[in-house]
VMD Tcl script that draws the C-alpha trace (Angstrom):
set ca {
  {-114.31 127.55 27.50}
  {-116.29 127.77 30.33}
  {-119.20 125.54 29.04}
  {-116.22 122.69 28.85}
  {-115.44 123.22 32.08}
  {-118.49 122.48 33.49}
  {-119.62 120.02 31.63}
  {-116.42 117.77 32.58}
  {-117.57 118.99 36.47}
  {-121.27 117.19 36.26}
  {-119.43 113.66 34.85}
  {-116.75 113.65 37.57}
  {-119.67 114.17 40.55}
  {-118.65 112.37 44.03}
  {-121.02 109.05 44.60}
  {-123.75 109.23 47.68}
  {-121.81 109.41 50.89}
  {-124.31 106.14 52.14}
  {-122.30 103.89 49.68}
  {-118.62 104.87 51.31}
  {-119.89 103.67 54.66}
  {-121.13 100.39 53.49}
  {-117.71 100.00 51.65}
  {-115.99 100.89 54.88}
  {-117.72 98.33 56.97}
  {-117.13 95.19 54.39}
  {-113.63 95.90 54.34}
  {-113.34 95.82 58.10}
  {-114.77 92.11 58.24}
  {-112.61 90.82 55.55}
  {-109.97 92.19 57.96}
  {-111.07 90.44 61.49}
  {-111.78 87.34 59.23}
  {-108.37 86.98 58.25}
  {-107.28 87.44 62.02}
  {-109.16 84.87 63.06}
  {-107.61 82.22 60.47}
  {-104.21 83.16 61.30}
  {-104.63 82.54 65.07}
  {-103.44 78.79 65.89}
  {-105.75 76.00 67.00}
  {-105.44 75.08 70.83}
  {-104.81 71.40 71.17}
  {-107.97 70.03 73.43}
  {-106.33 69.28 76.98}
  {-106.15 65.52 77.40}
  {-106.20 63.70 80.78}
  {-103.31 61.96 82.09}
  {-103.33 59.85 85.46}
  {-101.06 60.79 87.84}
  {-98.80 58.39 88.39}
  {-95.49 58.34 91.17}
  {-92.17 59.15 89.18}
  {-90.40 55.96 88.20}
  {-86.88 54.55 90.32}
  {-84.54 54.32 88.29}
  {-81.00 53.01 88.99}
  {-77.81 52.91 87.20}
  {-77.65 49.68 86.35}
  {-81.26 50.74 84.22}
  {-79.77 53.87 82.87}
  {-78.24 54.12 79.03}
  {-74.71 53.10 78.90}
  {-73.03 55.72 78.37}
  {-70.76 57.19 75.39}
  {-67.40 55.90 75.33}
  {-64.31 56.24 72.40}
  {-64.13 52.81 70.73}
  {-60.79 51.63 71.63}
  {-58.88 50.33 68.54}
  {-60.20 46.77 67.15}
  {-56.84 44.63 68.55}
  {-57.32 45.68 72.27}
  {-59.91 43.48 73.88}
  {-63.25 45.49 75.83}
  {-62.04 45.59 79.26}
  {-64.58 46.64 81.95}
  {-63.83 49.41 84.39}
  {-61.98 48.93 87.83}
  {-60.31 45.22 85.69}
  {-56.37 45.64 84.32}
  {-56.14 44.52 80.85}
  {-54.37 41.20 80.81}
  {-50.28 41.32 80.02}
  {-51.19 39.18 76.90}
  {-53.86 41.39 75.46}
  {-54.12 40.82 71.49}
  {-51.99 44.14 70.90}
  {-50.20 43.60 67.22}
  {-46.70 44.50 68.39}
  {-44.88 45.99 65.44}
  {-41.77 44.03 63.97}
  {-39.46 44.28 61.69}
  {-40.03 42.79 58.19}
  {-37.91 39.37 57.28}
  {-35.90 39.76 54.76}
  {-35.86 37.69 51.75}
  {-34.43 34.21 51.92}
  {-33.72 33.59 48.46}
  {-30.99 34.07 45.55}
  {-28.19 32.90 47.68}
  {-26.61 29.79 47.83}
  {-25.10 27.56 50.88}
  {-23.11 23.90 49.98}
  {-21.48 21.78 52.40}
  {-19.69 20.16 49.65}
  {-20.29 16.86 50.72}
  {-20.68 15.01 47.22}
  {-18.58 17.76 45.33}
  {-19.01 15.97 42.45}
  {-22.68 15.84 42.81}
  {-23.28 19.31 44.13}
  {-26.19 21.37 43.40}
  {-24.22 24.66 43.35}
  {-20.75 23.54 42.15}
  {-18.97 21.32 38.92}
  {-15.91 20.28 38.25}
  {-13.68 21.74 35.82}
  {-12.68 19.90 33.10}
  {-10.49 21.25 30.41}
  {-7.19 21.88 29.70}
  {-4.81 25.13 30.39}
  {-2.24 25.04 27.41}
  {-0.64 28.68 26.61}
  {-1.85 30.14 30.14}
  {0.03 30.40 33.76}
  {-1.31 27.13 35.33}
  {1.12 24.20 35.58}
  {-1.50 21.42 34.77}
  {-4.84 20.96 33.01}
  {-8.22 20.46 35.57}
  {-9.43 17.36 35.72}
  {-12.42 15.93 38.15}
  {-10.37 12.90 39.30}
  {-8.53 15.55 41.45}
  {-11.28 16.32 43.36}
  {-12.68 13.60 45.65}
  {-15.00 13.85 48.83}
  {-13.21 14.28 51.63}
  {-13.76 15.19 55.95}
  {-17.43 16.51 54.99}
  {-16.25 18.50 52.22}
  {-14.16 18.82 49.01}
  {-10.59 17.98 48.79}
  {-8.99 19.71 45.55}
  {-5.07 18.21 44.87}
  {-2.60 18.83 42.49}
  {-0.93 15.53 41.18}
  {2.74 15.21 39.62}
  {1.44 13.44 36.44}
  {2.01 14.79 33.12}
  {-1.12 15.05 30.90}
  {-1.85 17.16 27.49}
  {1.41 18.32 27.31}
  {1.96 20.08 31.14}
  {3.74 18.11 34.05}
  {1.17 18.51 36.39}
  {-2.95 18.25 36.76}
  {-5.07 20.35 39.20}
  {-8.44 20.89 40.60}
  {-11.06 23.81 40.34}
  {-14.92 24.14 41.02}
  {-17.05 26.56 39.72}
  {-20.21 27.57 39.94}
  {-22.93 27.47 37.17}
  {-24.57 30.84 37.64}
  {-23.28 34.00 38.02}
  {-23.28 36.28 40.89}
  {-23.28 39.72 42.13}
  {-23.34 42.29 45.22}
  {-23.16 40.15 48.16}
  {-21.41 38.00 50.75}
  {-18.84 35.02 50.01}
  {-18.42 32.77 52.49}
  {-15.87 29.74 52.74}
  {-14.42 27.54 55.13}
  {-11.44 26.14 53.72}
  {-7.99 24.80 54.61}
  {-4.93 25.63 52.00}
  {-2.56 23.28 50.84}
  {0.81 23.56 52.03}
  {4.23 23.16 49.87}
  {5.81 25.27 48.25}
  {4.81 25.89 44.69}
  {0.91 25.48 45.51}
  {-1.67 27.83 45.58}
  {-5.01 27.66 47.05}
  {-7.75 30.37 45.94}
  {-11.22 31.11 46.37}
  {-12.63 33.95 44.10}
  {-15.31 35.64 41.68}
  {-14.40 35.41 38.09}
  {-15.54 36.42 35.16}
  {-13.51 36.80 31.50}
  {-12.95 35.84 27.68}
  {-13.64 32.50 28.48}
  {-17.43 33.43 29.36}
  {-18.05 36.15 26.32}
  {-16.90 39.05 29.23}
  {-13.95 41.71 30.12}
  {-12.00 40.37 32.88}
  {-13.41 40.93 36.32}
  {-12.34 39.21 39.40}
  {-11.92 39.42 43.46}
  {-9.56 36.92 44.98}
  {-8.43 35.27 48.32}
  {-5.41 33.47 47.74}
  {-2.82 31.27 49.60}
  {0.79 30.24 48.85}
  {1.86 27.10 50.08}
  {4.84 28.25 51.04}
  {3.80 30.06 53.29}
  {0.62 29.66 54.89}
  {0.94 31.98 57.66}
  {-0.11 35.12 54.92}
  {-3.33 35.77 53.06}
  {-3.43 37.48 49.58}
  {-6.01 39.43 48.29}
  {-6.37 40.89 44.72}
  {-9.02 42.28 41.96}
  {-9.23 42.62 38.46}
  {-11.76 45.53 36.44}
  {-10.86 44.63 32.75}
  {-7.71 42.86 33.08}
  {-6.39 45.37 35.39}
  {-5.33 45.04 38.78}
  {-5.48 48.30 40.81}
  {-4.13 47.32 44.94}
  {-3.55 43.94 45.94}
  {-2.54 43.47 49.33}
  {-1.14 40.66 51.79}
  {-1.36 40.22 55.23}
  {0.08 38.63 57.93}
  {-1.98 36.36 59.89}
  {-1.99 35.27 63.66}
  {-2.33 31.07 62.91}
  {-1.01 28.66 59.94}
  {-4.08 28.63 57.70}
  {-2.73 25.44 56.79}
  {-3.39 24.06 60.43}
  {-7.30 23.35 60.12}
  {-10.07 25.02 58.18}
  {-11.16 28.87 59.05}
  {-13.80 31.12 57.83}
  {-12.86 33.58 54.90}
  {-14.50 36.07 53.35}
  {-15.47 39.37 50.98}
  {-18.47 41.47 51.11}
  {-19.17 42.62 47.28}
  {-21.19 46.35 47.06}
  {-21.38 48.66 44.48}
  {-19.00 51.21 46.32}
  {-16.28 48.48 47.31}
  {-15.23 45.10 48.22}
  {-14.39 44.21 52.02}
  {-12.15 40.98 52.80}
  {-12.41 38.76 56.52}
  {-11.07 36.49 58.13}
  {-12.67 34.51 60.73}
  {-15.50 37.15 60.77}
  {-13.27 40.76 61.31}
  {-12.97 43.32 57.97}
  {-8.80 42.86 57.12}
  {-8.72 45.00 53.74}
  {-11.31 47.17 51.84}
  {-11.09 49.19 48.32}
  {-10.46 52.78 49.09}
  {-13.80 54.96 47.95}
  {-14.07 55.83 44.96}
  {-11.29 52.95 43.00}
  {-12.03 52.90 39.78}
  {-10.60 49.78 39.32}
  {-13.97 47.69 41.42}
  {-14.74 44.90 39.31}
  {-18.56 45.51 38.27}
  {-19.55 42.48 36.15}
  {-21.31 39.62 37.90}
  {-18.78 36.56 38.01}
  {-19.11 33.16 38.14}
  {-17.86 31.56 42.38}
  {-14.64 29.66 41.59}
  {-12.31 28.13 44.48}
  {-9.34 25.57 43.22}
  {-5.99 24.17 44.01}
  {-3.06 24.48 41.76}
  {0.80 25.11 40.64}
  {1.93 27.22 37.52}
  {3.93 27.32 35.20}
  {8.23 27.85 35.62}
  {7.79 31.30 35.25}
  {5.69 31.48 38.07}
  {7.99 30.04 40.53}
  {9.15 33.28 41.72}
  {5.81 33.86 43.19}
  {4.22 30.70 44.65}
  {7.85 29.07 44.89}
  {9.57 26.07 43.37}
  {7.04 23.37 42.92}
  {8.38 21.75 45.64}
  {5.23 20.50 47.16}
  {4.40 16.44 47.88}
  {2.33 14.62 45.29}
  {-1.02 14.72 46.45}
  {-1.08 17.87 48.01}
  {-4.30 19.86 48.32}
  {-6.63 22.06 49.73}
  {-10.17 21.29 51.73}
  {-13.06 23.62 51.44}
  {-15.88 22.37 53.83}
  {-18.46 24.85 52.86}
  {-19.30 28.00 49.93}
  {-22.01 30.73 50.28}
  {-23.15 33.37 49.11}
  {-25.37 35.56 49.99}
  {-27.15 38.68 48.15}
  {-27.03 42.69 49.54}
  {-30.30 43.03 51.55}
  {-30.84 39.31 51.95}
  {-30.78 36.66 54.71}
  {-29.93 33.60 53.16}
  {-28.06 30.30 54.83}
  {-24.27 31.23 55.44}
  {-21.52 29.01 56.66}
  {-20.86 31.58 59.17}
  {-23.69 30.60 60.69}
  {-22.89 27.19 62.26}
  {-19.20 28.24 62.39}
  {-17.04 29.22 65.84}
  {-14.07 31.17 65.64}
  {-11.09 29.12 67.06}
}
mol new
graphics top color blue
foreach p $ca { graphics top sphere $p radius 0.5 }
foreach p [lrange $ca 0 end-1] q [lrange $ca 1 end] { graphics top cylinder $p $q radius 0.2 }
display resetview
């Protein structure tokens, strides 16, 4: 055991103490080596002239930083007021559409653009005479609709009616007209549409009795049906000259005027508002006997008629031509 232990004693024997110092002393100039290549470079100082500092004004000087005013204001220099007139895009409402209305004069009636003559005739209904265009002739700047005492196709009398060859729908109807007076006429201007045209029976009316012009009628149909027609006294003879008339057509209602001012309106809520678009009629005419006990005894003077001077209409939201527009009350 003990022979092991020094044999393993001699192997492991320390090195000459000369060698640790030399050690010692490389390792200390690797180390101020490495300081020395760390340590930055001075920059060789580099001669300048002197030279006075330079005057400079403000007029020399960077402009300085301003907020860009918006692109439709012109650049206005300091201590000058912008001009009145400066390009500023002034914000206005939008126009509204001009178009799907419609606005006649009625000055060729039988040449209008908007408006035909009826032609047919009115065997096993209420009217008193079949429609025929020789009753309607151009007349004071307008159309002149009669109702003659001449028997053709079987009824005693012929009449007059215009209608239009489109149908319309929500909107303002405008006419200036001027009944016919005698008893036993009747003068109407209205929005119908029925059998006749493949539809149920819908239909808004103004209507006159020549017997007495001094009261307006108005009336509406949903499917045949009438709901609340109403008549109203007015302050004139319609008969006198024409006047503006009226009805405003929206899906909650239907408002009648005269010469401008709301007279009647639907009460909310009616079921009985016509909703189907119609067809603009306006004509002049006498019925049958049984309908004597409404428009009177047909007691009226061959010839006897009524003169519409202008139609329009014009849709919800829209600004198309009306014959309000050129018109004066009284």
């Amino acid at each position: 055991m003990s022979h092991d232990v020094q044999h393993n004693t001699a192997a492991w024997r320390r090195p000459d103490e000369g060698a640790d110092a030399l050690v010692a002393v490389s390792w200390l100039a690797v180390l101020v080596l490495a300081l020395l290549m760390l340590r930055p470079t001075e920059l060789p100082q580099v001669s300048r002239p002197e030279t006075a500092p330079a005057n400079i004004t403000v007029a020399e000087s960077a402009p300085a930083m301003v907020k860009a005013a918006p692109d439709f204001y012109p650049w206005v220099r300091p201590a000058e007021p912008a001009p009145t007139t400066a390009r500023v895009r002034l914000w206005s409402q939008p126009a509204k559409p001009n178009r799907g209305g419609f606005f006649t004069r009625l000055n060729a009636p039988l040449q209008d653009h908007v408006f035909s003559a009826s032609s047919h005739g009115n065997a096993d209904s209420f009217y008193g005479g079949d429609w025929v265009a020789e009753n309607i002739a151009s007349r004071n700047g307008g159309a002149f609709l009669e109702v003659r005492r001449e028997a053709r196709g079987g009824l005693p009398y012929t009449a007059a009616e215009m209608q239009s060859s489109g149908k319309f729908h929500y909107g303002r109807y405008e006419t200036i007209m001027q009944p016919a007076r005698g008893s036993g006429l009747v003068s109407a201007f209205f929005t119908y549409t029925g059998p006749w045209f493949g539809d149920p029976h819908d239909e808004i009316d103004i209507e006159f009795l020549g017997s007495d012009t001094t009261r307006i009628h108005f009336n509406y149909f949903r499917n045949g049906k009438t709901s609340q027609p109403a008549t109203f006294d007015l302050p004139f003879d319609a008969a006198s000259r024409p006047r503006l008339y009226a009805f405003e057509r929206r899906p909650d209602g239907v408002t009648w005027f005269v010469e401008g001012v709301p007279v009647y309106a639907t009460e909310t809520g009616d079921p009985g508002v016509p909703v189907a678009p119609g067809k603009v009629m306006f004509s002049a005419w006498t019925g049958i006997r049984q309908m004597a006990g409404w428009h009177g005894p047909p007691l009226f003077r061959d010839g006897s008629g009524a003169q519409f001077s202008c139609v329009s209409f014009t849709p919800v939201g829209h600004d198309t031509p009306k014959c309000s527009d050129s018109y004066t009350p009284g």
